[in-house]
C-alpha positions as CSV (number, residue, x, y, z in Angstrom):
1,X,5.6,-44.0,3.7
2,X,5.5,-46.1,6.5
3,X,8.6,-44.2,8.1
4,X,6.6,-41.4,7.8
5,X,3.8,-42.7,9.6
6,X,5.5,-44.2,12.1
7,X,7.3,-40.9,12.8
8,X,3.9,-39.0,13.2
9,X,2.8,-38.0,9.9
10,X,-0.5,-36.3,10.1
11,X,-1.4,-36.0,6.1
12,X,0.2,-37.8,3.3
13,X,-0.2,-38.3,-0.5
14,X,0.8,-40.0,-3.2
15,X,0.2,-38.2,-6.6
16,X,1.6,-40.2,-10.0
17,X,2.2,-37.9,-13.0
18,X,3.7,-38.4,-16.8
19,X,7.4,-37.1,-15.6
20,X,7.1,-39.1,-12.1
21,X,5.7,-39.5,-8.2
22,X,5.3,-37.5,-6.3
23,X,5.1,-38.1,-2.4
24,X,3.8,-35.1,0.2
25,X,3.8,-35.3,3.9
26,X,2.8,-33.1,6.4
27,X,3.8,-32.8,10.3
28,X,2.6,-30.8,12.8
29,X,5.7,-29.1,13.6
30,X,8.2,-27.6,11.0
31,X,10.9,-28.9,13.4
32,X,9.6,-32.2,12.5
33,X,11.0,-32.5,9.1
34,X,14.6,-32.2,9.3
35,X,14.3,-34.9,11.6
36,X,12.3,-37.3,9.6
37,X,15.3,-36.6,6.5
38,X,18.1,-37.7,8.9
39,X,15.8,-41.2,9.7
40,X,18.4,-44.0,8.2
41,X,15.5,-45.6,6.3
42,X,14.4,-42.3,4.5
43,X,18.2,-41.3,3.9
44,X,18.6,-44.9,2.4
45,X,15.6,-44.5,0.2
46,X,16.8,-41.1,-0.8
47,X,20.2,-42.9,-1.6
48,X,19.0,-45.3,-3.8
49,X,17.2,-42.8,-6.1
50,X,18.6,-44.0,-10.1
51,X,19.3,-40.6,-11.4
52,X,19.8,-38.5,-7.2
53,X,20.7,-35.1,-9.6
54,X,18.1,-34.9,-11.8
55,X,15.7,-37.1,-10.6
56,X,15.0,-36.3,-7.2
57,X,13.5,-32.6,-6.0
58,X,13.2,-32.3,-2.1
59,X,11.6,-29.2,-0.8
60,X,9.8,-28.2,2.3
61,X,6.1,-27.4,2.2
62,X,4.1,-26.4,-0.9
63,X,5.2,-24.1,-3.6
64,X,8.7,-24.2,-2.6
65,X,9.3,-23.1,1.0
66,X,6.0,-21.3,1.8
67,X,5.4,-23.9,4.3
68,X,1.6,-23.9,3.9
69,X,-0.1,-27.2,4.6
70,X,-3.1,-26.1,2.2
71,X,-2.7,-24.7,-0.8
72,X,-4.0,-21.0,-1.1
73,X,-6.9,-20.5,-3.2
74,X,-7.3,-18.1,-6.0
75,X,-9.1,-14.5,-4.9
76,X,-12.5,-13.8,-6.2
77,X,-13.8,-11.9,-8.8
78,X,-15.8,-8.4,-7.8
79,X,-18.9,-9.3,-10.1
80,X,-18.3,-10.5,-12.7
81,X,-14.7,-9.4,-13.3
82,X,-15.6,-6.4,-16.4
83,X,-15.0,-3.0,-16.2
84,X,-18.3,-1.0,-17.6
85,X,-17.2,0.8,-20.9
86,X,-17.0,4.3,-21.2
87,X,-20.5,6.0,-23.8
88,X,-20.2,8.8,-25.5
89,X,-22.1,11.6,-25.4
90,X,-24.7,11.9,-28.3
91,X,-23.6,15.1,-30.2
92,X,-25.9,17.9,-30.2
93,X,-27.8,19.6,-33.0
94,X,-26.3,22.2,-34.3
95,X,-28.0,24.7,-36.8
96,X,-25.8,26.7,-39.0
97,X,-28.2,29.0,-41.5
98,X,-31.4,29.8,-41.8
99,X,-34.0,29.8,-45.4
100,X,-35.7,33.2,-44.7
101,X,-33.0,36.7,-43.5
102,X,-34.0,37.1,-40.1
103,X,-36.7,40.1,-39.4
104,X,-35.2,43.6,-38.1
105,X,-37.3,45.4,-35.2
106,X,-39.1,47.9,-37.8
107,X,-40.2,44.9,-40.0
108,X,-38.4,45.4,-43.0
109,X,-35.7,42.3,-44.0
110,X,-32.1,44.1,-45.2
C-alpha cells in the first residue's frame, strides 16, 4: 500500500473476505497502472504470493476491465415494478325463451 501511495494513489481499499483480501486502488490516469505493476516492490510482493496460480487474480478496474472507478448502480423501478393485470369483461345477459308465445299484430297467440 504504501507503494501505491507513494506513486499517487488517489483511492484505496482494503476489503477481507472468507476466501481472502482483497486490495483496490485507483489512479487518475489508466496509464498509471501498468506502471505501478512494473514498480520492483509491487513485482516483489506479487512474487512472493504462496500459491501465484491460483491464489492471486490481477485485473484492471472493477468488474473485470470496465475501468470504472465507481461501481454502476442498479436502474430504477417505473412504480412499483408490476404490470396491471388484464379484467375480463363481465358477460352479458342473455335471454333465450320466453313463458307466454309472443302476441301477433291482430291479437290472437298461434
Amino acid at each position: 500500500m504504501s507503494a501505491a501511495v507513494s506513486f499517487g494513489a488517489r483511492e484505496w481499499h482494503w476489503q477481507t473476505f472468507g476466501w481472502g483480501v482483497l486490495f483496490e486502488v485507483a489512479f487518475d490516469s489508466e496509464e498509471t497502472w501498468p506502471e505501478f505493476r512494473a514498480l520492483p516492490a509491487v513485482r516483489a510482493a506479487l512474487d512472493a504470493v504462496p500459491d501465484p496460480v491460483n491464489g492471486l487474480l490481477i485485473y484492471p478496474g472493477r468488474g473485470g476491465s470496465a475501468g470504472r472507478v465507481q461501481p454502476r448502480r442498479p436502474r430504477p423501478t417505473a412504480g412499483a415494478g408490476a404490470v396491471p393485470l388484464p379484467r375480463e369483461e363481465p358477460p352479458s345477459r342473455v335471454t333465450l325463451a320466453t313463458a307466454e308465445p309472443a302476441p301477433t299484430a291482430a291479437g290472437v297467440t298461434v
